[in-house]
N, C-alpha and C positions, 0 to 999 in steps of 0.2 A: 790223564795222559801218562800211560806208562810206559817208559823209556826205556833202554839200553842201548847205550853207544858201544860196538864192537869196531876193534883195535888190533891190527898187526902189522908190524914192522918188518918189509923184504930185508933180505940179505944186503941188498943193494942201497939199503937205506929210503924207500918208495914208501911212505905209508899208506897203510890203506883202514881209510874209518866206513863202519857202515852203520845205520838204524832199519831194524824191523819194522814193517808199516804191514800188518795185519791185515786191515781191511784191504787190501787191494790187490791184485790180480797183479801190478804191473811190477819194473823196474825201473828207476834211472840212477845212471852214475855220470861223473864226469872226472877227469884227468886234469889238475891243475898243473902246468908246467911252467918252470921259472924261465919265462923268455918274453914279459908285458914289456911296455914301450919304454920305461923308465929303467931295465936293465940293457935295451940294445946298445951298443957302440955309436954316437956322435954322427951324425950324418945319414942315421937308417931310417929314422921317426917311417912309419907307417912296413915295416918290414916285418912287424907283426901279422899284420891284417895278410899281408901277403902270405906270409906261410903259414897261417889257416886255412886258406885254400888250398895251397901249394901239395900241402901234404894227404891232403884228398884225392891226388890226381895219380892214383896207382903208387902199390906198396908192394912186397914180396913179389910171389908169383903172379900180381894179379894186375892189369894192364891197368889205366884208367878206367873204361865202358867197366870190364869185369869188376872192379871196386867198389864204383857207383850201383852196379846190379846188386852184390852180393850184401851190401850196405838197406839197399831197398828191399832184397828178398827179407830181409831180416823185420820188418815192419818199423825200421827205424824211425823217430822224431829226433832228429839229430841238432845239436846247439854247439854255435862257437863263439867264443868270446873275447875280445882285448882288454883287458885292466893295463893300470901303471905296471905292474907285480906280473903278470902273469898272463898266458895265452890258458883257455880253457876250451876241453874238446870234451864233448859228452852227449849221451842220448838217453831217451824213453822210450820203452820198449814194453812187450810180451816178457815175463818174467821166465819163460819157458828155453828165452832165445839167448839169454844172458850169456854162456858159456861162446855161442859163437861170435858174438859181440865183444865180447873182449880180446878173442882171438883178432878180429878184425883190427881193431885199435891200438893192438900190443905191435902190428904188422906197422899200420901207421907210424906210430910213436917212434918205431926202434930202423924199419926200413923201410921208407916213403921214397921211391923214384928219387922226385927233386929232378925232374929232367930238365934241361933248355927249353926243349918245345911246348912246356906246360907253363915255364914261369909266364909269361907276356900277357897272358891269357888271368893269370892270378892277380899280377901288377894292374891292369886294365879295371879288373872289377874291383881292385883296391882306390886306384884312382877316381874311379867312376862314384864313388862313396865319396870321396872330398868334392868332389865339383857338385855333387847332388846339397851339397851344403848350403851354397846358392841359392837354393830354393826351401831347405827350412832353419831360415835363419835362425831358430827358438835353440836349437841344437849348438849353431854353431857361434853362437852368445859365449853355451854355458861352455862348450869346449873352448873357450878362448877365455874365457874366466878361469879353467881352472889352470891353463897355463899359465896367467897372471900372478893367481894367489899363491899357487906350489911352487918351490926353490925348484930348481931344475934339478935334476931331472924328473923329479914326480910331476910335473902338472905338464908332462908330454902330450901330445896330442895323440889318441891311441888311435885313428885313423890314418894319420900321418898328414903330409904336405907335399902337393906335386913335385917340387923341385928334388925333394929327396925322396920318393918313390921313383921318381923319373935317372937318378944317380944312380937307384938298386942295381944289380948286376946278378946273374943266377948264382956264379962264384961266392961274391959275398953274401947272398943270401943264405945260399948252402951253407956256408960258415957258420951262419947265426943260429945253425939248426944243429951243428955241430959242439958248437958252444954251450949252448942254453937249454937243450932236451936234458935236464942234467935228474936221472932218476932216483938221486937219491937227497932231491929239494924237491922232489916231484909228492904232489897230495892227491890219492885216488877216494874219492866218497861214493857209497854206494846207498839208496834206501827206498826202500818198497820189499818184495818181497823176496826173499834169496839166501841161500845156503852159505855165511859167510867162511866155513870150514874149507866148501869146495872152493869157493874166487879165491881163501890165500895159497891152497894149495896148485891153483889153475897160475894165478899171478906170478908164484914164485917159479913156476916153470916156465913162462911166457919172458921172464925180463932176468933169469938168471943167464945173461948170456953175451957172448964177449961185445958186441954193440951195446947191448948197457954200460958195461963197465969201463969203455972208453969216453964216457961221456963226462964234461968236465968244464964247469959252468966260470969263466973269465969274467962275468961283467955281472956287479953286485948294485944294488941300489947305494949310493954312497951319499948319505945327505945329511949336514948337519946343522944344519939352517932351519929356524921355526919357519912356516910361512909367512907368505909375503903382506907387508902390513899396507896401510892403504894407497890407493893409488887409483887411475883414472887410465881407461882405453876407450879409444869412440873409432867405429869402424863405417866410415862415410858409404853410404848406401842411398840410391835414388828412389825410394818407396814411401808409403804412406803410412808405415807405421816407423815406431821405437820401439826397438824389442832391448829389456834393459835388463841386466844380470848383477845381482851384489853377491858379496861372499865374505865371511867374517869368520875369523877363528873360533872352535870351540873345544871341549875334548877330544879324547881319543878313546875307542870300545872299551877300552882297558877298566878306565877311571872307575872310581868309586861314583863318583853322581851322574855313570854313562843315562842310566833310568831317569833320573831327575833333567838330564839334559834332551831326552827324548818325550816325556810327558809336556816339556814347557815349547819345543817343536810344533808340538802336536795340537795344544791352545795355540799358539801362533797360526798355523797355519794345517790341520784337521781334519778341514772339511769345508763346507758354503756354510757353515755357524761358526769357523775360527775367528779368527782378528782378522788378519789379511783382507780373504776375501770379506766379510762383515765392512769394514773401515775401508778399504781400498776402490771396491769394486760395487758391491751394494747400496751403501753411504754415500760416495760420493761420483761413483762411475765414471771413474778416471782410469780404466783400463776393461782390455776381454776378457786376459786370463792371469791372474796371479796365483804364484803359490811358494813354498820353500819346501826346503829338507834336509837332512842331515845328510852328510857327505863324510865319509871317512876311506881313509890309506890309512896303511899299518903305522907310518911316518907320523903323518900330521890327520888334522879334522880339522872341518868345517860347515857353515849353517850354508846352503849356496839358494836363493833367493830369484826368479824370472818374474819379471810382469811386460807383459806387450800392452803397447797403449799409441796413442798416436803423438804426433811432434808438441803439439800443443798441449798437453797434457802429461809430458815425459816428466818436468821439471818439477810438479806438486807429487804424481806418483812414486818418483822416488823420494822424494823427502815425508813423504806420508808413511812410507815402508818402514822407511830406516825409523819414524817416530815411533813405531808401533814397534820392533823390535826393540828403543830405549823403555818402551810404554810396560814390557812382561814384565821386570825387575820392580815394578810400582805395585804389584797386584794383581790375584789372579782368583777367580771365583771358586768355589767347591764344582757349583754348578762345571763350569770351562774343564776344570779336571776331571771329573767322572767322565765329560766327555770324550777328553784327548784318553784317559784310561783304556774306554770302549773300543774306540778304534785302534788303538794300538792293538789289544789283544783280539781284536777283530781281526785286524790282518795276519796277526800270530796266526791265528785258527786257519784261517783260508790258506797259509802257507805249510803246516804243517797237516794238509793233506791234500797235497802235493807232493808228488817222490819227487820230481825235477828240481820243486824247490826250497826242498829240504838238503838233497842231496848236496846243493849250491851251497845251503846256508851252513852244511859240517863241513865244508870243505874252507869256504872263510873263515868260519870259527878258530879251526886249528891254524890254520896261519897268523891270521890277527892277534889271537888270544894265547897260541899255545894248547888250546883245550878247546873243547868244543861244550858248548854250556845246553844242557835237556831244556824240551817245551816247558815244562815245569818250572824251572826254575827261573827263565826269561817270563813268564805269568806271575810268579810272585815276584818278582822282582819289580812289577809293574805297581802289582796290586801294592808294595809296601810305598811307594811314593805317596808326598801326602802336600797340602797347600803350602806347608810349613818347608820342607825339603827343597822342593821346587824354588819355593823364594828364597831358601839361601842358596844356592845353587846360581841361582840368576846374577843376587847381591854381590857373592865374589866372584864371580865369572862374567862382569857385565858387557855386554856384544861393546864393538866399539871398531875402528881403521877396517872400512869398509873399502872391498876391493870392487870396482863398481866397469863394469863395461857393458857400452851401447854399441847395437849398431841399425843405421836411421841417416834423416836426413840432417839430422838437428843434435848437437852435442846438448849436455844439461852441466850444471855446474855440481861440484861434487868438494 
């Protein structure tokens, strides 16, 4: 895998990273903008969600209909997204169309309507996402878990909550967009196929311009609280199953043993031959669907853990879980590690060829890390992990103050 990460800083302080991807015909990029649920002001939780839509609904000269056309002429695969951190706007495309697509986007970012008669319409289908939660409970476990586990304001709900969707106002939504579009905390990534000389010299004339430079971000993640240590939420619900969620402190990307904490992950919980499913679901068929995985914010990290099972069998499947994640730090087979190796670097490979989502993975990089770290190096980094590492790793970092929420007919003891 040979690499190069291409790097340049707007004027305006916008970075923009890109990777060449060879083999492919296409592009994607996406725009990170610091405006996720854990920077909005007190009272807005889900005004994210909103103005992801919001700002799709006509920009410059171009009405709604016209936006949405000229969006689709372009062969768009368009993606949006809410983190803690960050609203993220980007698309996959004809690599041919790139230059008019950023035009489009620069239009967005910098002059989006933001009209009245469009918010209600954005509010609605943000709402209509929370109430859809009702019906997949597996979802709305883990988002209420990770409210639990994170100090506030990280473990915001990036959907938000009717009552303060229902409080939004177009004024202070407009605000939020006035606040928080701030382009010089803003991370542009780009990767598949494309001329990075032209996008900085397209970029630097798209956002050198006085709407950029009045943009001026008020509301910073402020947190200085490890997460939340154990604790217990049960969410009374009339149904037949327990859908049950835990969550446990672990590193953060940063760390030296991030590799050793994601190989021992991955024997945990891997595959239908990890522990979990093996011990949980096979063994003893005390549930449908179990699994875990690593979970990280820039802040904090965590392992976050689902298994649905039913009332009568909620009370041994969690205490089975939580045994098998005290069980890693005991020992762990060469066998189990080649394993969890494979599939790590299995999903490596499937993601790095992907432009969308590689594009994704330089644009976390540099936020999280500072740096964006090559396929290469994330592979050895894999390959250098070893039974030995891993079990120290576990030894002093042993899981422990599990953050555990149901929701069912039936609490469990915790």
């Amino acid at each position: 895998m040979a690499e190069k990460l291409d790097k340049h800083i707007l004027k305006n302080g916008m970075v923009l990273l890109g990777e060449q991807m060879e083999a492919v015909e296409s592009v994607a990029f996406d725009f990170m903008l610091p405006a996720g649920a854990a920077r909005l002001p007190e009272g807005c939780c889900g005004a994210a969600n909103v103005i992801a839509d919001w700002i799709f609904r006509g920009a410059a000269d171009k009405d709604n209909r016209q936006l949405g056309d000229a969006l689709d002429g372009l062969g768009l695969h368009r993606a949006e997204a809410v983190s803690s951190s960050h609203i993220t706007i980007g698309a996959a495309l004809e690599a041919t169309n790139l230059a008019k697509a950023l035009q489009l986007y620069a239009d967005i970012t910098l002059t989006a309507h933001l009209k009245d008669e469009h918010f209600e319409f954005a509010r609605q289908l943000a709402a209509d996402r929370v109430r859809a939660l009702d019906d997949e409970p597996r979802q709305k476990v883990m988002l209420k878990l990770q409210e639990q586990f994170y100090p506030p304001p990280l473990g915001r709900s990036t959907i938000g909550t009717i009552d303060e969707l229902q409080a939004l106002t177009p004024a202070n939504t407009r605000q939020i967009v006035t606040d928080h579009f701030n382009l010089s905390r803003t991370i542009f990534a780009v990767a598949g196929k494309y001329d990075f000389d032209a996008i900085c010299t397209q970029m630097e004339g798209l956002f050198d311009t006085e709407a950029a430079k009045i943009r001026n971000s008020k509301f910073e993640i402020r947190n200085s609280r490890p997460p939340t240590r154990a604790g217990y939420t049960h969410i009374d619900s009339d149904s037949a199953q327990v859908h049950i969620g835990l969550m446990t402190e672990t590193i953060r990307p940063g760390d030296k043993n991030y590799y050793n904490a994601r190989a021992a992950m991955s024997v945990l919980s891997g595959g239908m031959s990890a522990r979990l499913f093996t011990e949980v679901r096979e063994k003893r068929g005390l549930c449908y669907a179990v699994g875990a995985h690593y979970h990280a914010l820039k802040e904090a990290a965590g392992v976050m853990c689902y298994a649905g099972t039913t009332p009568e069998k909620a009370q041994q499947t969690l205490d089975v879980i939580i045994g098998e994640f005290n069980r890693l730090s005991e020992g762990i087979s060469q066998e189990e590690l080649d394993r969890a190796k494979a599939g790590l670097k299995s999903s490596l490979i499937l993601h790095s060829e992907s432009s969308s989502s590689r594009a994704g993975g330089i644009a976390a990089d540099y936020y999280m890390l500072g740096r964006v770290r090559s396929l290469d190096e994330i592979k050895n980094r894999i390959e250098q992990t070893t039974v030995d590492s891993v079990l120290d790793f576990l030894r002093g970092k042993k899981f422990g103050d599990f953050t555990v929420v149901t929701i069912g007919p039936k609490e469990v003891d915790v």
